[in-house]
C-alpha positions as CSV (number, residue, x, y, z in Angstrom):
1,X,133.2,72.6,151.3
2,X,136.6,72.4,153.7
3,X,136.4,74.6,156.3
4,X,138.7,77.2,157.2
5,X,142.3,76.8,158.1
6,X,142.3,79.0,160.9
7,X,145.9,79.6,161.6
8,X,146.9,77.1,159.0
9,X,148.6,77.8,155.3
10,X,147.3,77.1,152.2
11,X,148.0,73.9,150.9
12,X,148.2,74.2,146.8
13,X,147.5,71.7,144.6
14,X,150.0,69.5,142.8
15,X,152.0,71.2,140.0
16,X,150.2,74.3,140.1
17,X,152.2,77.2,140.1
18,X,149.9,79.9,140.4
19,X,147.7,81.1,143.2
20,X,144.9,83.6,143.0
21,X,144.3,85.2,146.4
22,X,140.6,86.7,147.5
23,X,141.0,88.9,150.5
24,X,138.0,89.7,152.0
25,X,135.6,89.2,148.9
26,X,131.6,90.3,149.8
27,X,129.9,89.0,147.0
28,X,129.6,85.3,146.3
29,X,129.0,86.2,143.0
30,X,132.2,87.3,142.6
31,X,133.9,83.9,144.1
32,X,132.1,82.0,141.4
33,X,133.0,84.0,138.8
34,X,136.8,84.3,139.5
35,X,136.9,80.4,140.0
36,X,135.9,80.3,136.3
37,X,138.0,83.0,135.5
38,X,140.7,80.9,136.6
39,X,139.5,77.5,135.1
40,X,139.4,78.7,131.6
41,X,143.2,80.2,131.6
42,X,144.4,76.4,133.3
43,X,145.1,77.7,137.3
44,X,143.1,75.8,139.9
45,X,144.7,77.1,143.2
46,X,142.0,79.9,144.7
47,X,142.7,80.8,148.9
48,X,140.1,83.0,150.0
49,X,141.1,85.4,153.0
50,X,138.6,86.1,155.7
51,X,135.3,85.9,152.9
52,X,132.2,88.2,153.9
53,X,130.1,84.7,154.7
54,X,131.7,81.8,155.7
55,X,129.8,79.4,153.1
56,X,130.3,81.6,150.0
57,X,132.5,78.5,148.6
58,X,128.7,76.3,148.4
59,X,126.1,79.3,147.7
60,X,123.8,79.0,145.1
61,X,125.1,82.2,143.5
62,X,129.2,81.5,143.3
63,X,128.3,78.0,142.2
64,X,126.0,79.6,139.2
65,X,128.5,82.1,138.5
66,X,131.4,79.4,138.6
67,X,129.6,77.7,135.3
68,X,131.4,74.3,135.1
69,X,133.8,75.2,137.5
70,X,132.7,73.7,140.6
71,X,135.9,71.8,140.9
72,X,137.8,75.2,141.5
73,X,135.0,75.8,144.2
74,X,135.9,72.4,145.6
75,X,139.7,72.8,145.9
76,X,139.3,76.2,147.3
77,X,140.5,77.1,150.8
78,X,139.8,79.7,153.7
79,X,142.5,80.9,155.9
80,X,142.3,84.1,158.7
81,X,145.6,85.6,157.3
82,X,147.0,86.8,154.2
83,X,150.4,85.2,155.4
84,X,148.7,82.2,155.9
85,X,147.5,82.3,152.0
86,X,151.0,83.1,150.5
87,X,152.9,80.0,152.3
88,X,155.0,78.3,149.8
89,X,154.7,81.7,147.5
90,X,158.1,83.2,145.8
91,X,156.3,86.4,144.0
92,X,153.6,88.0,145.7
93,X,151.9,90.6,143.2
94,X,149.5,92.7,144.4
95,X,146.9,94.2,142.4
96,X,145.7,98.2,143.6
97,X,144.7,100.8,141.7
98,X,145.8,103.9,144.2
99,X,149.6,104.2,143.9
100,X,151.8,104.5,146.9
101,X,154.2,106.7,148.1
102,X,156.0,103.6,149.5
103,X,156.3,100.2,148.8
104,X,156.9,97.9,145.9
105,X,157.1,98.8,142.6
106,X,153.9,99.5,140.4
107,X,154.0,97.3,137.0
108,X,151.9,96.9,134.2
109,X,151.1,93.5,133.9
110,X,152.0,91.7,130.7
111,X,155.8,93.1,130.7
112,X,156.2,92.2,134.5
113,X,154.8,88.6,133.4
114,X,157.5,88.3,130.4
115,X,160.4,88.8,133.2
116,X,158.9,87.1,135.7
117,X,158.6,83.3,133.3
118,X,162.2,84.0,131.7
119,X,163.8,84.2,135.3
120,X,163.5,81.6,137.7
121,X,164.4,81.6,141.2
122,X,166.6,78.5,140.8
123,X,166.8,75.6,139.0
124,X,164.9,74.0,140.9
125,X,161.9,75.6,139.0
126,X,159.5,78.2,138.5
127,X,158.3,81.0,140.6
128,X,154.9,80.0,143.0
129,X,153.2,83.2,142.0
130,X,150.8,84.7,144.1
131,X,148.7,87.1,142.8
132,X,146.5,89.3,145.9
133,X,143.1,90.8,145.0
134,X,141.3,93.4,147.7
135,X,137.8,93.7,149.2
136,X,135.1,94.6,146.5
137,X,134.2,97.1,148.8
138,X,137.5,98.6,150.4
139,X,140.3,97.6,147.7
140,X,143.5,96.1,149.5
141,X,144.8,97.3,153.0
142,X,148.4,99.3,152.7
143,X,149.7,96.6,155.4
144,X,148.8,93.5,152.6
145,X,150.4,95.5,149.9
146,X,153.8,95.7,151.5
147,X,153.5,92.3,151.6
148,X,153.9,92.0,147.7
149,X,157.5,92.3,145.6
150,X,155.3,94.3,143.0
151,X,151.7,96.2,142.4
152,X,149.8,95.5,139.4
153,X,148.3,97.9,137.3
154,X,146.1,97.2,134.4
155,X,146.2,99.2,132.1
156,X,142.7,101.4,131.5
157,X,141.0,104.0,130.3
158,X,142.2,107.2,132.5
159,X,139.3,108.3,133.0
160,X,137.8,105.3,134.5
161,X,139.8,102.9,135.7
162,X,137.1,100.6,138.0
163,X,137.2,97.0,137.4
164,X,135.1,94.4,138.4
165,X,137.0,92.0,140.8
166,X,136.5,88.6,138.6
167,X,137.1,90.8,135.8
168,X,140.2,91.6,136.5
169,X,141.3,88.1,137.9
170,X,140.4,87.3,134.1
171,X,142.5,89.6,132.8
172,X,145.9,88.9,135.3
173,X,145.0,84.8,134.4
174,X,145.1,85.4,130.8
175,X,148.0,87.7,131.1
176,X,150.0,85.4,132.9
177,X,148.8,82.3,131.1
178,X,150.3,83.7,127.8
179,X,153.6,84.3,129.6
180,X,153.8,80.9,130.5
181,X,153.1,80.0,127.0
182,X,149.6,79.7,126.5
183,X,147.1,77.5,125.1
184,X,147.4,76.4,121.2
185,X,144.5,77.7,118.8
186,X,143.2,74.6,117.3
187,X,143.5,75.9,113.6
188,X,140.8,75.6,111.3
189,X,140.6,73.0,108.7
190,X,138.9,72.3,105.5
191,X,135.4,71.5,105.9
192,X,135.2,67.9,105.0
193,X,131.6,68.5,103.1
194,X,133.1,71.2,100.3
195,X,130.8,71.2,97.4
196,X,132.9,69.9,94.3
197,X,132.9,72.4,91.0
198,X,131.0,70.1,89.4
199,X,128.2,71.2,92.1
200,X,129.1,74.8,91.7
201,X,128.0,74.7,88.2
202,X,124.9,73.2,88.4
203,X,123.9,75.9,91.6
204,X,124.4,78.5,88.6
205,X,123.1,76.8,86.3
206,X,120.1,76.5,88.1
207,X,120.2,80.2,89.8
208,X,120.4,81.1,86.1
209,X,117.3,80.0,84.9
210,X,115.7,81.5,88.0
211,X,116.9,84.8,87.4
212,X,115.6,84.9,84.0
213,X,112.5,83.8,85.5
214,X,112.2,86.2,88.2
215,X,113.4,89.1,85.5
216,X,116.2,90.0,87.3
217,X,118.5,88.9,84.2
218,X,118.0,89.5,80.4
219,X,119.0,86.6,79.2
220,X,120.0,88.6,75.6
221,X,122.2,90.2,76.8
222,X,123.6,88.3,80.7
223,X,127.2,90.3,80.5
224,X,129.3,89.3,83.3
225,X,126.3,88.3,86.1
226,X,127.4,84.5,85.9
227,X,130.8,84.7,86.0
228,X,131.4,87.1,88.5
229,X,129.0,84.9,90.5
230,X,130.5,81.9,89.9
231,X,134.1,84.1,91.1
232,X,132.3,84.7,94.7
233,X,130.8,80.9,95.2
234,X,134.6,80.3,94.5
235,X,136.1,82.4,97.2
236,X,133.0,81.4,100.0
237,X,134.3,77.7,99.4
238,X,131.0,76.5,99.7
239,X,129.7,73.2,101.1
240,X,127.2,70.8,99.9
241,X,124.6,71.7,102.4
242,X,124.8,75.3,101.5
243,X,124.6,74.3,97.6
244,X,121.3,72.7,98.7
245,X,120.0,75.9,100.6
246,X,120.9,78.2,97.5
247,X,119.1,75.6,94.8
248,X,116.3,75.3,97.1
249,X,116.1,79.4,97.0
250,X,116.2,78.9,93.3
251,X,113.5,76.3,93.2
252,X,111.5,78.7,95.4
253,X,112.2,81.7,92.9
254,X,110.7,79.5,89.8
255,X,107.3,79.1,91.6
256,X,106.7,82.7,91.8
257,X,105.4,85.0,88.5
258,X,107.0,87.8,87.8
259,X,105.4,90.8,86.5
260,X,105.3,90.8,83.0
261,X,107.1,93.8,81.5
262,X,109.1,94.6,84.3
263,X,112.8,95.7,83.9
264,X,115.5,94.1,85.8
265,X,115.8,95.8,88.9
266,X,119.8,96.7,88.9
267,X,119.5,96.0,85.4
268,X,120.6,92.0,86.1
269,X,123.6,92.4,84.3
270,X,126.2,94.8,85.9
């Protein structure tokens, strides 16, 4: 892992316009977990600030709690300063959960975001966000808070407001990654394997003869058992494999011997 850039900036990665800040972070745990936090939403740029141990980037622990995102881990630098972390960095948001008297404005999150991707600086590009998270332990100093055009607040229960800190990187990542314009939901197709009707008939067919069997259905008088059966099979869209698993419940049901003179149990025909 690269050692820290003592006095040195943070050099971001190539087309990456996001950077997630760690100031002062104690558990490794923590690290790891963020660095996935950030992987799944599509940022890769972590700085940490002046981390409780000095090797948390290659600890067993953050690289557990990464899961599959070592690369983050790998890219990840270490600087003394917050200043030092935002080089490059148009909008600095802070994230705190005690308001203050002075200083830059306090935001909720998602409608801050919406702004912040319709309006950039120039036209040379987007903003280089920046977004600063505080010491599990002490939160974030006043002095790194004035360093930030806004404050972050996620919205929470009022009662309890107390996030954990990769849980809340998750949050701001997804937050901002749907700003940008998030990540298309592969939509769900047809299953390939749909039983045919054909198929469908013979299942009841089948699961008919086995209900007579088993006495469940009066065969004299079978109302509306089948057809209303056949009407859910149609709306579960069933596929071949589960036409299999259903006859092979029916083929089960035909082995067994009913009690003789036993009614239906809901009557078999409701």
């Amino acid at each position: 892992m690269p050692p820290a850039d003592s006095g040195t900036t943070a050099r971001p990665p190539t087309s990456d316009p996001t950077r997630f800040v760690l100031i002062e972070t104690s558990h490794p745990g923590n690290v790891g977990a963020a660095a996935r936090a950030m992987k799944v939403m599509g940022f890769r740029d972590l700085v940490l600030v002046r981390p409780r141990f000095a090797d948390v980037l290659s600890q067993e622990e953050t690289v557990a709690m990464a899961s599959g995102a070592a690369d983050i881990l790998a890219r990840a630098r270490i600087v003394d300063r917050v200043e030092d972390a935002l080089d490059g960095c148009t909008f600095v948001c802070a994230t705190a959960m005690t308001p203050r008297d002075f200083g830059p404005p306090t935001r909720e999150p998602r409608a801050l975001f919406g702004e912040l991707a319709a309006t950039p600086p120039s036209e040379e590009g987007a903003h280089q966000v920046a977004f600063l998270f505080g010491s599990e332990r002490y939160g974030m100093s006043n002095e790194d808070v004035y360093r930030a055009h806004a404050v972050l607040s996620i919205p929470t229960h009022p009662t309890y407001g107390s996030l954990n800190l990769a849980q809340a990187v998750q949050l701001i990542s997804y937050d901002w990654r749907q700003a940008l314009g998030g990540f298309a939901v592969a939509p769900r197709t047809a299953d390939p394997h749909l039983a045919d009707a054909q198929a469908v008939q013979g299942l009841l067919t089948h699961l008919e003869s086995s209900l007579v069997h088993l006495g469940y259905l009066d065969p004299a008088s079978p109302k509306k058992l089948m057809p209303r059966l056949n009407q859910l099979f149609n709306r579960a869209g069933l596929t071949k494999e589960e036409i299999h698993i259903l006859r092979g419940i029916a083929r089960a049901i035909e082995k067994t011997h009913p009690t003789a003179g036993t009614p239906p149990a809901l009557g078999g025909d409701e």
